[in-house]
Backbone bond lengths (Angstrom), bond angles and torsions (degrees), N, CA, C in turn:
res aa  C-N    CA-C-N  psi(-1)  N-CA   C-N-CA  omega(-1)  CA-C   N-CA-C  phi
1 X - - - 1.454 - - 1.529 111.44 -
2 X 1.170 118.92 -0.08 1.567 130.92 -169.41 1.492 113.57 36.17
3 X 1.216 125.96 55.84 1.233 132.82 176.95 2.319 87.92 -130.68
4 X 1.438 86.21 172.62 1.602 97.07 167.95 1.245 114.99 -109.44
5 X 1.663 91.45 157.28 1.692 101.61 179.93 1.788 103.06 -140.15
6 X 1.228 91.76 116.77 1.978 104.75 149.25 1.298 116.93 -32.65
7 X 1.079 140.23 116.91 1.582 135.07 -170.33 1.240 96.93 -121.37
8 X 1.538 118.34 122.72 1.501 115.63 154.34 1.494 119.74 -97.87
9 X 1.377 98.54 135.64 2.136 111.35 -173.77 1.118 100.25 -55.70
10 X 1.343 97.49 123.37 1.494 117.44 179.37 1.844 129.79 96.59
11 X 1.268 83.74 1.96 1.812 99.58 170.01 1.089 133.13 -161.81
12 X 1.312 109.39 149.90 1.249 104.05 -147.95 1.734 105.93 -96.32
13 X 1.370 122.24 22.77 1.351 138.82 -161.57 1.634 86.15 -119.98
14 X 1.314 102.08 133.75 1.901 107.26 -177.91 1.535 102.29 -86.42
15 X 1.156 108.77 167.44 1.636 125.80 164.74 1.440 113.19 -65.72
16 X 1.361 117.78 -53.99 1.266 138.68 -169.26 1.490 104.86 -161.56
17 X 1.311 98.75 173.38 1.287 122.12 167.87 1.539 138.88 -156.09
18 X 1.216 125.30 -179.62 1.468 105.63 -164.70 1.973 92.07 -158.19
19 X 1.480 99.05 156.30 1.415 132.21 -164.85 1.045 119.59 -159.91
20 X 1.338 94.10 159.28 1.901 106.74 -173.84 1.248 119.44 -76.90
21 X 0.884 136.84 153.61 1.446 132.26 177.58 1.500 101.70 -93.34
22 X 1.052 126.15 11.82 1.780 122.54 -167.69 1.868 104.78 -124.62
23 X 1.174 96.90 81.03 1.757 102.97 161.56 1.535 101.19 6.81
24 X 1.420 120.88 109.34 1.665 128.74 4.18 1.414 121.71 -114.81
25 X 1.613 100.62 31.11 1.651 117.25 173.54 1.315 123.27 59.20
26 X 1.367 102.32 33.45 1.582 126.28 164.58 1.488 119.71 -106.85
27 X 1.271 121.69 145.67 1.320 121.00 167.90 1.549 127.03 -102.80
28 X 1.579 118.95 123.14 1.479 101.02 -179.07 1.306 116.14 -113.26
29 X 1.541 91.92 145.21 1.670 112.65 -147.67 1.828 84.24 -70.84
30 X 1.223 125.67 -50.54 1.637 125.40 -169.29 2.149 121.73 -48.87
31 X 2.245 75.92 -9.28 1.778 77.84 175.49 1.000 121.16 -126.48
32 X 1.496 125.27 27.75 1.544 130.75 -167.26 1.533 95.71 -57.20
33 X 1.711 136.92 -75.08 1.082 124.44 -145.39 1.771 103.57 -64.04
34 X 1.595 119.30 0.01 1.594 100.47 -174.86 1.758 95.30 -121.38
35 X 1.727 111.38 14.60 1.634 101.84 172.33 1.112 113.24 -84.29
36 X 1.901 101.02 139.19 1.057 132.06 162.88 1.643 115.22 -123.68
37 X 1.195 121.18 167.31 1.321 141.22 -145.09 1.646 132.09 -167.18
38 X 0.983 116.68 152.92 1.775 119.36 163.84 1.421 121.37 -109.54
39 X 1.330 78.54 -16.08 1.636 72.32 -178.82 1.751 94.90 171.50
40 X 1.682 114.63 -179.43 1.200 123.85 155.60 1.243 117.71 -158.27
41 X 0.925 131.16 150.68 1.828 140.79 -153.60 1.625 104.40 -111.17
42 X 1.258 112.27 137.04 1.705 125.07 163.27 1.150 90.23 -116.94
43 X 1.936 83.50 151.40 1.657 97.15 -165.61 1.510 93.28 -148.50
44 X 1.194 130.37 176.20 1.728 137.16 -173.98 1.380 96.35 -139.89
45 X 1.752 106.59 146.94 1.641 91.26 139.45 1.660 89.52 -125.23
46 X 1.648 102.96 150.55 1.379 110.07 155.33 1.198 125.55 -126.99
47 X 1.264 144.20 158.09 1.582 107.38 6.07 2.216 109.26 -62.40
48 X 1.530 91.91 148.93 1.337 116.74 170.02 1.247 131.49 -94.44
49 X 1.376 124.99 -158.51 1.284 125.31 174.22 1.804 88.41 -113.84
50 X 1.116 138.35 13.98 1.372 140.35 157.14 1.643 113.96 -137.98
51 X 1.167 115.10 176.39 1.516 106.59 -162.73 2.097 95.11 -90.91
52 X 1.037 93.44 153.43 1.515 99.39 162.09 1.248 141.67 11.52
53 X 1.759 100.93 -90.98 1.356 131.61 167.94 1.849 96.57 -45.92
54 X 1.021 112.79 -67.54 1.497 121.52 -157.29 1.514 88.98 -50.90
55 X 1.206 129.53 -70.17 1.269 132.36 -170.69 1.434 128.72 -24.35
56 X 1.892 94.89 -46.60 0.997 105.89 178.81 1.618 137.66 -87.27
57 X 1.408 102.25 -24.82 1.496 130.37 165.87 1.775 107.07 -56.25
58 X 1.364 102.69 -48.33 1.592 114.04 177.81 1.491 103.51 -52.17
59 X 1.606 110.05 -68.86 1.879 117.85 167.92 1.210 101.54 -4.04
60 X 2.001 91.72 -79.38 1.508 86.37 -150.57 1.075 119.91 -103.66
61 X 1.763 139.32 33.33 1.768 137.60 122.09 1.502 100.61 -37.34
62 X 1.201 104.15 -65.13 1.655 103.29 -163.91 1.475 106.69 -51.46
63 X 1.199 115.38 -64.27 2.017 125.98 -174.33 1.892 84.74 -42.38
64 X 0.995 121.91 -64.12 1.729 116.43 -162.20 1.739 97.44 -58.48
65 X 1.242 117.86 -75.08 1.546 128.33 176.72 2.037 90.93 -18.06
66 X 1.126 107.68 -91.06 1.814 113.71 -167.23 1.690 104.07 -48.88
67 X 1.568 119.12 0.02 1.582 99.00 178.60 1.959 95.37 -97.22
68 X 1.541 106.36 -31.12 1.563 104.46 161.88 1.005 135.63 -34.71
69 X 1.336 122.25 -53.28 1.201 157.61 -150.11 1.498 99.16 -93.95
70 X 1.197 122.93 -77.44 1.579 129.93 173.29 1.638 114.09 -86.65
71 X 1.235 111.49 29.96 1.704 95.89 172.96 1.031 134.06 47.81
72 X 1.719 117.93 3.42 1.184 137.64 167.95 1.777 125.54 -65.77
73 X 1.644 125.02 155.18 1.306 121.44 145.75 1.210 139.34 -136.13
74 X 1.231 105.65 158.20 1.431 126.49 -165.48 1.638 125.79 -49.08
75 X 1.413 137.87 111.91 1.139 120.72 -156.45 1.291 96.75 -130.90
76 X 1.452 126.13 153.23 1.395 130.42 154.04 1.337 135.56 -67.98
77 X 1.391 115.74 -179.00 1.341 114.54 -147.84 1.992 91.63 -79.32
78 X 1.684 112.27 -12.75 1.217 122.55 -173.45 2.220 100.64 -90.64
79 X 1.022 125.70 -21.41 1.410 134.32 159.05 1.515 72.15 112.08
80 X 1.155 141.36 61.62 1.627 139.34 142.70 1.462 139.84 -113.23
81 X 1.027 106.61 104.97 1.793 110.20 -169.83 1.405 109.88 -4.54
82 X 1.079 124.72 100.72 1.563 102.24 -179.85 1.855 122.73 -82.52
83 X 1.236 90.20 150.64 1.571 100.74 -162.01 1.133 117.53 -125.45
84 X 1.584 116.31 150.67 1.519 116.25 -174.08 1.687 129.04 -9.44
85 X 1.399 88.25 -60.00 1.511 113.08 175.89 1.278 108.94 -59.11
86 X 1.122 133.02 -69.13 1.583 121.51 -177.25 1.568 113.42 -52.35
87 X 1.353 106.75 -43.15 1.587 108.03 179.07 1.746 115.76 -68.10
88 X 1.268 126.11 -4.60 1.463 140.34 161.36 1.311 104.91 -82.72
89 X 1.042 128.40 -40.08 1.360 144.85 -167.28 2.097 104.49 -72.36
90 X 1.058 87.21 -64.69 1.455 98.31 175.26 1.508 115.79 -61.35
91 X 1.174 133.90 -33.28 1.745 162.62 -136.87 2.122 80.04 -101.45
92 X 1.547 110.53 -53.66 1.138 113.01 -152.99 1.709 104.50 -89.74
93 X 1.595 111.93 -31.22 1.423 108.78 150.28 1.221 131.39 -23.54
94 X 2.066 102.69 -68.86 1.196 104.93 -158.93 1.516 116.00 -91.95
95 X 1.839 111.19 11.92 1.112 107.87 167.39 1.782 112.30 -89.27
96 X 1.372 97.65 -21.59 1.599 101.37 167.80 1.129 123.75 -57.88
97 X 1.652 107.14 -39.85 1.578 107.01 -167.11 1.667 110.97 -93.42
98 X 1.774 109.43 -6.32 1.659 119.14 141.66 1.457 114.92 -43.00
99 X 1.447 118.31 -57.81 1.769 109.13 -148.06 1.445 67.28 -98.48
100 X 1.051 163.07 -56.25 2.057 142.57 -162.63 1.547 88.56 -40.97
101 X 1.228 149.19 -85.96 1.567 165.06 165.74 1.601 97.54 5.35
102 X 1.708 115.95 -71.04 1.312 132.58 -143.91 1.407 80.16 -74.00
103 X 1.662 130.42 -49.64 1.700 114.04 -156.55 1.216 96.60 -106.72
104 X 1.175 163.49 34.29 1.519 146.34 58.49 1.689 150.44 17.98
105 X 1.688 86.98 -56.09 1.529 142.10 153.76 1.890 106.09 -44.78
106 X 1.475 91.72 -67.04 1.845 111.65 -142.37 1.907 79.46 -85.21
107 X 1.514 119.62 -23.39 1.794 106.70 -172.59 1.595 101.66 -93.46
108 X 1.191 122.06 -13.14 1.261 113.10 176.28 1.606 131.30 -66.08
């Protein structure tokens, strides 16, 4: 699909992944020294090959790491700076949608 993927050892299902924001959200390797961009999106699916939280904590080192790097920032899924608060917010989701998993898990 020429986009990237987070790989966790031992599977072949990524952590995350990431895309271009520029129709058709692929990257080509033959144009790195002349790519340009607006942006690019990380995305999850869960369930993962790690739980939730992890998934998402991983996201967003990386999303912070590439705003270092490129002087870029971090926006939500609404195009809003994202901020402490939303990132607690999200953090507390995906620990919810951990223990939904675990007692799911524990009735089966």
């Amino acid at each position: 699909m020429n986009i990237f993927h987070r790989q966790h050892e031992g599977s072949d299902r990524p952590i995350f992944s990431m895309a271009n924001l520029v129709v058709p959200g692929d990257f080509n390797p033959d144009d790195w020294d002349r790519f340009h961009s607006p942006g690019v999106t990380l995305f999850a699916q869960i369930p993962g090959p790690i739980d939730a939280l992890d998934t998402w904590d991983s996201m967003l080192a990386t999303a912070i790491r590439l705003t270092e790097l490129l002087g870029a920032e971090v926006l939500d899924s609404n195009k809003t700076l994202l901020s402490r608060k939303r990132i607690g917010e999200m953090r507390e989701q995906m620990r919810q949608w951990d223990r939904d998993q675990s007692v799911r898990a524990d009735a089966d």
